[in-house]
Each structure stands twice: as C-alpha cells, then as structure tokens.
C-alpha positions in Angstrom: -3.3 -1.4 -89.0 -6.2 -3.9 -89.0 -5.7 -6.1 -85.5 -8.5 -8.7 -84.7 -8.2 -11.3 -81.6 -9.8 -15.0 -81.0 -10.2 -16.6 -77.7 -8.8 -20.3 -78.5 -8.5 -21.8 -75.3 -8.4 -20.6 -71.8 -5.7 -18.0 -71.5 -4.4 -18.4 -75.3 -5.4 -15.7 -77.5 -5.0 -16.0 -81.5 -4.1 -12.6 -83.3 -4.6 -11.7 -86.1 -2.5 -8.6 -87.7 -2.8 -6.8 -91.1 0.0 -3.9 -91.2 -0.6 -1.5 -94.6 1.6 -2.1 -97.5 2.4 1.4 -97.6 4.3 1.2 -94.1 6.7 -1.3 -95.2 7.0 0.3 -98.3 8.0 3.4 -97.4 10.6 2.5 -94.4 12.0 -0.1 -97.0 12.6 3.2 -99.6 13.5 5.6 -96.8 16.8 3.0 -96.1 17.4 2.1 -99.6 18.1 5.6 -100.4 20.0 6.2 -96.9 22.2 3.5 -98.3 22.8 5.2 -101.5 24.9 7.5 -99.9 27.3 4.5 -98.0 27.3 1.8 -100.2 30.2 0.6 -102.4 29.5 -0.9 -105.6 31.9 -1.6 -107.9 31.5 0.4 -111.6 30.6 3.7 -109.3 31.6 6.5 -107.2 30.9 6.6 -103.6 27.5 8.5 -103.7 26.6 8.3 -107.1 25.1 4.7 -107.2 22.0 4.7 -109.5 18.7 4.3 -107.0 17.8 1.2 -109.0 21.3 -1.1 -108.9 21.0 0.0 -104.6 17.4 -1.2 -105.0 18.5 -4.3 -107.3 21.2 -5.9 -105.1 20.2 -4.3 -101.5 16.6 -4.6 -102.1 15.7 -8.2 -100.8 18.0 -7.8 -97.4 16.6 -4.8 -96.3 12.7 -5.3 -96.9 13.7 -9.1 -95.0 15.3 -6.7 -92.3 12.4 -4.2 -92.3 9.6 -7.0 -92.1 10.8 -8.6 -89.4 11.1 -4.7 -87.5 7.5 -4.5 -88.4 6.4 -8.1 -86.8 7.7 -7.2 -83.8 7.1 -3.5 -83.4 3.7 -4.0 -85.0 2.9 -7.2 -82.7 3.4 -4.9 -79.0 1.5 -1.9 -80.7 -1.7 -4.6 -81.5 -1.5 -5.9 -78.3 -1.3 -2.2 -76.2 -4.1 -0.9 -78.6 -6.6 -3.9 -77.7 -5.0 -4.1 -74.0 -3.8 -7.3 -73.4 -1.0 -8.4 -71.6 0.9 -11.1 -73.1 2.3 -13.9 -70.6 5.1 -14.9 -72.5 6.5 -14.5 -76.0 4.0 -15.2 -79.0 4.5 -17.3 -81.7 3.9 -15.7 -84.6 2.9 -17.3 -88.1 3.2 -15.2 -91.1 0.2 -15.0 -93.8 1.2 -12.5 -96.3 4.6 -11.0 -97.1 4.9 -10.3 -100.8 5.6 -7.2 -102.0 3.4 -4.8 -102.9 0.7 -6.5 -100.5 -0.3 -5.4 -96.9 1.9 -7.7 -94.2 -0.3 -9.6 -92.2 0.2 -12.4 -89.3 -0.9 -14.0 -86.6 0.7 -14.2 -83.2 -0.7 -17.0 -80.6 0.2 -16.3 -77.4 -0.9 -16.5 -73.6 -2.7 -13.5 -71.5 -2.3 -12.8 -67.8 -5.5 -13.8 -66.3 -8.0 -11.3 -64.3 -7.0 -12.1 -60.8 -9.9 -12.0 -58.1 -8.4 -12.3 -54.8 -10.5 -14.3 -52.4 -12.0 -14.0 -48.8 -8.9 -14.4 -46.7 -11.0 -14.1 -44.2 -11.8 -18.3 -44.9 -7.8 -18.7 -44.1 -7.3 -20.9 -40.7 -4.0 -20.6 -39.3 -2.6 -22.7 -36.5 -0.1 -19.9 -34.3 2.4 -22.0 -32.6 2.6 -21.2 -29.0 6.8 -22.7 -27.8 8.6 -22.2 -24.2 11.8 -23.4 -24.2 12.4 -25.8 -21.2 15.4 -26.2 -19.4 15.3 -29.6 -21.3 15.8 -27.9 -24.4 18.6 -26.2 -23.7 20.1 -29.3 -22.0 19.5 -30.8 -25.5 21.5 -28.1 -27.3 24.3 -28.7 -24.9 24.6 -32.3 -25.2 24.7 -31.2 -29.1 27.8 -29.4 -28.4 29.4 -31.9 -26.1 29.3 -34.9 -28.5 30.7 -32.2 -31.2 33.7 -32.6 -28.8 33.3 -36.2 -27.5 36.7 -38.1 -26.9 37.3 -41.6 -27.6 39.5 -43.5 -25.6 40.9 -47.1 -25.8 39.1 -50.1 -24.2 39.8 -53.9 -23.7 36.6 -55.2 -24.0 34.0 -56.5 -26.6 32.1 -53.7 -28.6 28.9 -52.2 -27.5 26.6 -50.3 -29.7 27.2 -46.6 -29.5 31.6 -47.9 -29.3 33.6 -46.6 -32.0 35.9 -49.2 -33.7 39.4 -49.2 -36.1 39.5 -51.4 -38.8 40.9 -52.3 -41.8 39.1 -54.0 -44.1 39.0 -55.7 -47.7 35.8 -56.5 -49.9 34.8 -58.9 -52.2 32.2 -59.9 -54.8 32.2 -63.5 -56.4 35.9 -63.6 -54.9 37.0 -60.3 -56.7 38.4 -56.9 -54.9 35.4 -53.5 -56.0 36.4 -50.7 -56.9 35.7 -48.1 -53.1 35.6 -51.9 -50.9 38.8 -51.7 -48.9 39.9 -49.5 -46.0 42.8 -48.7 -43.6 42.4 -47.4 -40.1 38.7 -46.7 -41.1 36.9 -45.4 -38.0 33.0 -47.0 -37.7 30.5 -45.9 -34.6 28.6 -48.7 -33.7 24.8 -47.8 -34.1 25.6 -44.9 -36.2 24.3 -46.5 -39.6 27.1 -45.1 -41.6 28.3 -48.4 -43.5 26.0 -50.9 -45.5 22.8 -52.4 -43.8 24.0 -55.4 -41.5 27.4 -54.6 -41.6 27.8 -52.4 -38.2 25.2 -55.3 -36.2 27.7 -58.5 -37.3 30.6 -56.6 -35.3 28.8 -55.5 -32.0 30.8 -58.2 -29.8 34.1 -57.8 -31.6 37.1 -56.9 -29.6 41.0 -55.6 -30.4 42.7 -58.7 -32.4 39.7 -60.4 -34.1 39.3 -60.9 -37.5 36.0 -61.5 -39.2 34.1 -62.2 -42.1 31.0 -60.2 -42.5 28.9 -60.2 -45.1 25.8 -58.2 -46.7 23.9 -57.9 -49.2 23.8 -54.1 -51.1 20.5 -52.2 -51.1 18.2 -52.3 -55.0 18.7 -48.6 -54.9 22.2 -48.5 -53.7 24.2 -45.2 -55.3 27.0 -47.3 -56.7 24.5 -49.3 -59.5 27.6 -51.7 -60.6 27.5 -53.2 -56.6 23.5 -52.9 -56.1 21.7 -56.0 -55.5 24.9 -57.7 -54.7 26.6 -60.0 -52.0 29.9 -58.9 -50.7 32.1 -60.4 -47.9 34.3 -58.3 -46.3 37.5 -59.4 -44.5 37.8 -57.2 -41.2 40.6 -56.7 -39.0 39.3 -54.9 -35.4 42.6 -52.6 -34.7 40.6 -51.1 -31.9 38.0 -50.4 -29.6 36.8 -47.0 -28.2 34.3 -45.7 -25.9 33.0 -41.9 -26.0 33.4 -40.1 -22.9 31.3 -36.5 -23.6 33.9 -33.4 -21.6 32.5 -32.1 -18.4 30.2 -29.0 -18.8 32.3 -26.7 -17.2 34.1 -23.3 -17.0 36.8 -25.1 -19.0 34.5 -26.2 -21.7 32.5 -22.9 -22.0 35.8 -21.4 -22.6 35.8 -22.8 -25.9 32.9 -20.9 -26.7 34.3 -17.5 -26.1 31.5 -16.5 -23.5 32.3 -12.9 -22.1 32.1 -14.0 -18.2 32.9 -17.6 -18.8 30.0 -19.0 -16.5 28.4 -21.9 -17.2 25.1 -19.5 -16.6 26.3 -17.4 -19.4 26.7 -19.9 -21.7 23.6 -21.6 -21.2 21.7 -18.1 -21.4 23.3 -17.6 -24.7 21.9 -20.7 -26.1 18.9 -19.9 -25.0 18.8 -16.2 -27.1 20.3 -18.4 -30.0 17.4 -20.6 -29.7 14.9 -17.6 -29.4 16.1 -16.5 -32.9 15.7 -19.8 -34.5 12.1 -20.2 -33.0 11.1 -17.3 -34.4 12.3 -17.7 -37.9 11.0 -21.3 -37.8 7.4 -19.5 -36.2 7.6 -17.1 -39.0 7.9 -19.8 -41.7 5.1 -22.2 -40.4 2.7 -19.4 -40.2 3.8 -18.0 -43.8 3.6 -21.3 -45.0 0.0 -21.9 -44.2 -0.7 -18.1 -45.7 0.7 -19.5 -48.5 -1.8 -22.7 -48.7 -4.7 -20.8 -47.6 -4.4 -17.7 -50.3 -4.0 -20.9 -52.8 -7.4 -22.8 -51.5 -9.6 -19.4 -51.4 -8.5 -18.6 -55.3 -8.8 -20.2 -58.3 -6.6 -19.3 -60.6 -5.8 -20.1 -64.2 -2.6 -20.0 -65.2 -0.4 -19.3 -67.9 1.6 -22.0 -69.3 4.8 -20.0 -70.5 4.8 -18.7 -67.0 5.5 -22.0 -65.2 7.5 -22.9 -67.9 10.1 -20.5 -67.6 9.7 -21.4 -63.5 10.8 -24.5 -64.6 13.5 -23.1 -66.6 15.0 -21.2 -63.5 14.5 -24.2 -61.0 16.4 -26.1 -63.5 19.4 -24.1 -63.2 19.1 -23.7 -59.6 18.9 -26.9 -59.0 21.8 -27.4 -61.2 24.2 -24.8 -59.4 23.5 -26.6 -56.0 24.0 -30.1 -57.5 27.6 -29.0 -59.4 28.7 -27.8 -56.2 28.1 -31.3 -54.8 28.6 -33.8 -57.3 30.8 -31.5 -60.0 30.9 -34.9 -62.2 27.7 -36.2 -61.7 25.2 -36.5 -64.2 22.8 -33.6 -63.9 19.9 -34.3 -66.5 16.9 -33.1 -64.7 13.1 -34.2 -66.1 11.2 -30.9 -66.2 7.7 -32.9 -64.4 9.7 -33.2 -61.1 9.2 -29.2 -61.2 6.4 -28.7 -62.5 4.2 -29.0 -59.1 6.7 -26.6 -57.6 6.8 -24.1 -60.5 2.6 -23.6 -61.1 2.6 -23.4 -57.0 4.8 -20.2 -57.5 3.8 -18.6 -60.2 -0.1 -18.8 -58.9 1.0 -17.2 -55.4 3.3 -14.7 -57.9 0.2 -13.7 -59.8 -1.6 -13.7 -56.4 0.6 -11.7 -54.4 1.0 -9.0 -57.3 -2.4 -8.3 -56.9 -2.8 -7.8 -53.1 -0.2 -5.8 -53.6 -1.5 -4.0 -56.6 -4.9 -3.7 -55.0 -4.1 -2.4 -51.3 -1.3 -0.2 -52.2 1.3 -2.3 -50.4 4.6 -0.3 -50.5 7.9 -1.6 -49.0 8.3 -0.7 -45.2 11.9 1.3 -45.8 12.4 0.8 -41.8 11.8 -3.0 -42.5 14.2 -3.0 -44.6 17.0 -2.2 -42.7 15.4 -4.0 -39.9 16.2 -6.5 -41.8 19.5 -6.0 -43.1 20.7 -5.0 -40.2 19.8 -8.8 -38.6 22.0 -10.3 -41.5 24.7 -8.0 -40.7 24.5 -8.5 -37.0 26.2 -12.0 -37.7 29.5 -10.3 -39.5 32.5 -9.1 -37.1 31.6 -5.6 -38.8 28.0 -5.5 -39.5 28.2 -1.4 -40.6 30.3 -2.4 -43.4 27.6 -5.2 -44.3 25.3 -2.2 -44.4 26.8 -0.1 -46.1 27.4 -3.3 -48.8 23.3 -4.0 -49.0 22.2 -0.4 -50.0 25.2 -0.1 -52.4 24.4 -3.2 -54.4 21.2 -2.6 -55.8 20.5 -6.3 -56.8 20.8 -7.5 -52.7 18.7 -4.4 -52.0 16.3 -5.4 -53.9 16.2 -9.1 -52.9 15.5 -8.1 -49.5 12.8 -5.4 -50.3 10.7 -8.2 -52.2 11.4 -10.1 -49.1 10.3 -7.3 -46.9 6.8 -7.1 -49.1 6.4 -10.6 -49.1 6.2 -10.3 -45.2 4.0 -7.6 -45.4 1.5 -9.2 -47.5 1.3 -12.4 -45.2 0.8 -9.8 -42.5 -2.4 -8.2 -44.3 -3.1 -11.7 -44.4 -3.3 -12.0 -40.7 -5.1 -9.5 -40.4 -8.2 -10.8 -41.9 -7.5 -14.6 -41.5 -8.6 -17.1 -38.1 -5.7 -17.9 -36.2 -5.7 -20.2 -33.4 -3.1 -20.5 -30.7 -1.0 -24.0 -31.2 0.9 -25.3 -28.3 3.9 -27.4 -29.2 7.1 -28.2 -28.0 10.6 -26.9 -29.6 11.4 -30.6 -31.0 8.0 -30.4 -32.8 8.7 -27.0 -34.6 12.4 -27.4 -35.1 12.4 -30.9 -36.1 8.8 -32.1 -37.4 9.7 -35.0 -39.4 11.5 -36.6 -36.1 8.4 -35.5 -33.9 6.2 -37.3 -36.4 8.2 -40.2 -36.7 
C-alpha cells in the first residue's frame, strides 16, 4: 500500500492512498467462491453453481461491498502507519476503482494539533477572601420571611410594594387580544410583573375604582402580534393588600424542622448552608479564571470538526432544556450563537488532555467519593445514593472527569500567582446586582 500525505492548510492534511489490485482482487474471489456454496440460482443445485454465473450475477455487489471495506480499513491503517491522528472523519474522494487496477483515493481530513502547554506560572488569580456577617444571614432570613409573607385587607389608597385584586379587560383599536383579560388577577405594586407603565398608573388606586390605563407594548415584546402596540385596559380594583412579613420566632423556625427549635439554631443552620454555597461559588470563580489564564498562556490551533460536533451537542442540549420549557416553541437554533462557546471548550479539552497526559494526572479515588458522598448527603438515604454512583458506570464516570478537572486546576494553583481578594457575600453570590 502506497500512502503519501500533503499539508493543505493548517491542521488539514490531504492523503493520498494507492491499495494493490491484488488485495481487492483476491478478498473479492475468496467471497465469490464462499458464496458458491449458499447461493440459489435457479437452473442449479444448491452447491453446484458454475464459479462463473456466481461471478456473473454476484460479481458487481460484492467487489462494491469489498471496496468500500478496503476504503475504510485501508484509510485507518495509512493513517496509524504515518502516525497521525485524525480529528474527525475524512472525506474521502475516490481516483481509481476499475477493475483490474490498484484502488487508490484520497481522504482530506483534520489532525490533532501538537499541544505545548504554556508557563502557568504567567496565570494571575484573584482568591476571594468572604466572612459572612450577621447582615448576611439577616438577609437570608428576610428571604425566607417574604417566602411566607401574608397579605391582609386595607382601606386605603395603594402604595408601592401593596398587592392589589383586579379584574381587568384589554383592548387594541377597540378589540378584546387574545391573553388581555383577567379575573381576580393578583399584581404587587413595584414588582414589575405586568407591562411597563401599567403597575405606576394604579399606585393611588383604592377598593371600588375603576380605571382606564393604558401602555404601549415593548419593540421586543414575546407576543410579536401585540408588540409596538397601544392597549387600554379597563381595571376594576377588587382589593388592596399590605404584606405583613411573620415574626422570626420559635413558631416560624418550626416550619423549618430545626432539631432544638431555637431561633439560634436556625440561624446557625443558615449560616452552614451559606458556607456550602460560598465555597462552591469560591471554587467556580477561581476555576473560572484557571480556565482564562491556561487559554491566554497557549495558542492553540484548533480543529474545525472538533468544534463542530461541540456545536452539535450544545445544540441538543440546548434543545432538551428549551422543550422542557416551551414544549411548543419554535427551537431553530443558528449554530454562530455556539460557536464562541464550542472553540472555548474544545481548546481547554485539548489543553487539559495534555496536562493530564503530560504529569500523569490520575483520578483521586478518595475524591471521588468525597465527592459523591456530598451529593448523596442531600438524599434522606445518602448510602443508597452511593451505592447508586459506583453501580452506574456512566454517573461514575461523570464525576471522575469532574474529580480530574479539579485536580488539574489544582496543579494549576500550584504554579500560578494568586492574590487574596476581599469581597462581600452579595459580591460573590450575586455579581451582576453588586455591579449594577
């Protein structure tokens, strides 16, 4: 077999493959009389079938079925005997296929690419440095009283924050829309639930009035048959309510099934929920800038049937999540929003491979069911969620390349500049509202 390859551009390699004659010739004869032996043909016994009528009407489908063998068998012995590695499948473009003449082709196709990790020692990470404050917790317990707010009558005009009943009907041009009337449709004033303008015309209203309010819908409004559009709406105010937030007190920790029922427990117990939730949301900030420093301290070229088939899968991801939301919508998803996404993970793929390659990384077993056993620990019986992980091979090995993703950010950290950070829990919890 006669294998030459051309560089054609960046990763993509150009091969070109001549496979003997004799090869196909033979494998094509070797079946032809292993059919002999099978095949009915009308005029004969089974068995005794003349070598020639086999060859005459079997002849065409099998050499067809024994070429295309040999293109693909042929194509991953070329590419193993001039050690490549091929990112994707080839496309392959046939020369010669007569009979009697050697089969030759060429395959284009897409190489990994040498990957030389950079200094990580260029990395700068920012280590966020959090105490939780009393006002923190008293945060994350005003949380949970206005999760159990009650609302109770009041005969008096409405004030932002007030919650009112109303029935209402809408209009455009003097016509009812389809989704524009309501019965005994609750509305908190402030909250920023209904159409711009429509919640600020009713702060004043009390039980009794009836108003006209009207706005104008957003350009980009989800319902494109009303955006753009004025609408008056006829309101009828059925009620007003104020929110009165229940007392934090043994009564209301009860509701929380606390063990002593003390208000000191309860707080203590947000405070070790907390804890866990800074340090995931520590973990991810830090891994995040690993992330973003290994991609500015290497260069790398990569292949284009790589991020395509990241596209692929984010597609269908994206998909599952939007089906469970919008069953009916319409999903058609342009593959350039993903693209961005799908190079930045294939390159830290390719990247982390090789650290991994290169150092000997192995997956921590006790990290593992560290790990696992921190999933569990949120199940009424976490053994059994245990015992579920290492039986199901496909979970188990989710969380070991989880595990060895941690492991290489920590060799990361190792070498990198970190810097302590201090911030606040609002800031790391919630960055777009501390930005804001």
């Amino acid at each position: 077999m006669e294998v030459t390859v051309e560089v054609t551009e960046g990763l993509e390699r150009r091969m070109t493959v001549q496979v003997p004659a004799e090869r196909i010739e033979e494998e094509v004869e070797t079946r032809l009389k292993s059919l002999r032996g099978r095949a009915r043909v009308d005029g004969f016994r089974p068995g005794k079938v003349p070598l020639s009528v086999i060859r005459t009407k079997f002849g065409g489908q099998v050499r067809q079925e024994v070429v295309g063998e040999v293109l693909q068998s042929s194509f991953y012995e070329a590419v193993t005997q001039e050690e490549l590695r091929p990112a994707g499948g080839p496309r392959i473009d046939p020369q010669v296929m007569e009979p009697g003449k050697a089969l030759e082709y060429t395959a284009t196709f897409e190489v990994y690419p040498e990957v030389a990790i950079g200094d990580v020692s260029n990395i700068n990470i920012s280590q966020p440095k959090v105490d939780i404050s009393d006002d923190d917790i008293d945060k994350v317990v005003e949380r949970l009283q206005k999760q159990r707010i009650q609302w109770n009558s009041v005969d008096r005009a409405a004030e932002k924050g007030d919650r009112l009943k109303l029935n209402f009907v809408g209009r455009i041009d003097g016509e009812e829309f389809t989704g524009g009337s309501g019965q005994d449709i609750p509305l908190e004033l402030g909250s920023g639930a209904f159409i711009p303008g429509f919640e600020e015309q009713l702060t004043g209203a009390a039980k009794g009035d009836n108003k006209i309010v009207e706005v104008t819908f957003p350009d980009d409004y989800q319902a494109s048959e009303l955006a753009g559009k004025t609408a008056q709406f006829e309101v009828e105010v059925l009620a007003v309510e104020e929110s009165e937030l229940p007392a934090v007190d043994d009564e209301f920790v009860k509701e929380f099934k606390i063990a002593d029922g003390s208000v000191e427990s309860f707080r203590a117990e947000i405070k070790q929920n907390m804890e866990r939730e800074l340090a995931d949301a520590v973990k991810a900030r830090v891994k995040q800038q690993v992330m973003d420093g290994l991609l500015e301290v290497n260069e790398l070229n990569v292949p284009k049937a790589l991020i395509e088939e990241e596209i692929d899968r984010l597609i269908v991801q994206t998909k599952e999540q939007m089906m469970g939301q919008n069953p009916s919508g319409d999903l058609h998803l342009p593959r350039s929003m993903f693209e961005e996404q799908a190079q930045r993970r294939v390159t830290l793929g390719l990247l982390l491979a090789e650290i991994s390659r290169q150092h000997e990384l192995k997956v921590d077993a006790d990290r593992v069911r560290a790990t696992i056993e921190k999933f569990a620990a949120t199940y009424e019986q976490p053994e059994d969620v245990v015992k579920w992980y290492y039986s199901n091979k496909e979970h188990l090995s989710n969380v070991e390349s989880m595990v060895l993703e941690d492991q290489l950010v920590d060799w990361v950290l190792d070498s990198a500049q970190i810097t302590d950070e201090s911030m606040t829990f609002d800031e790391i919890m919630n960055p777009q509202v501390a930005e804001k």
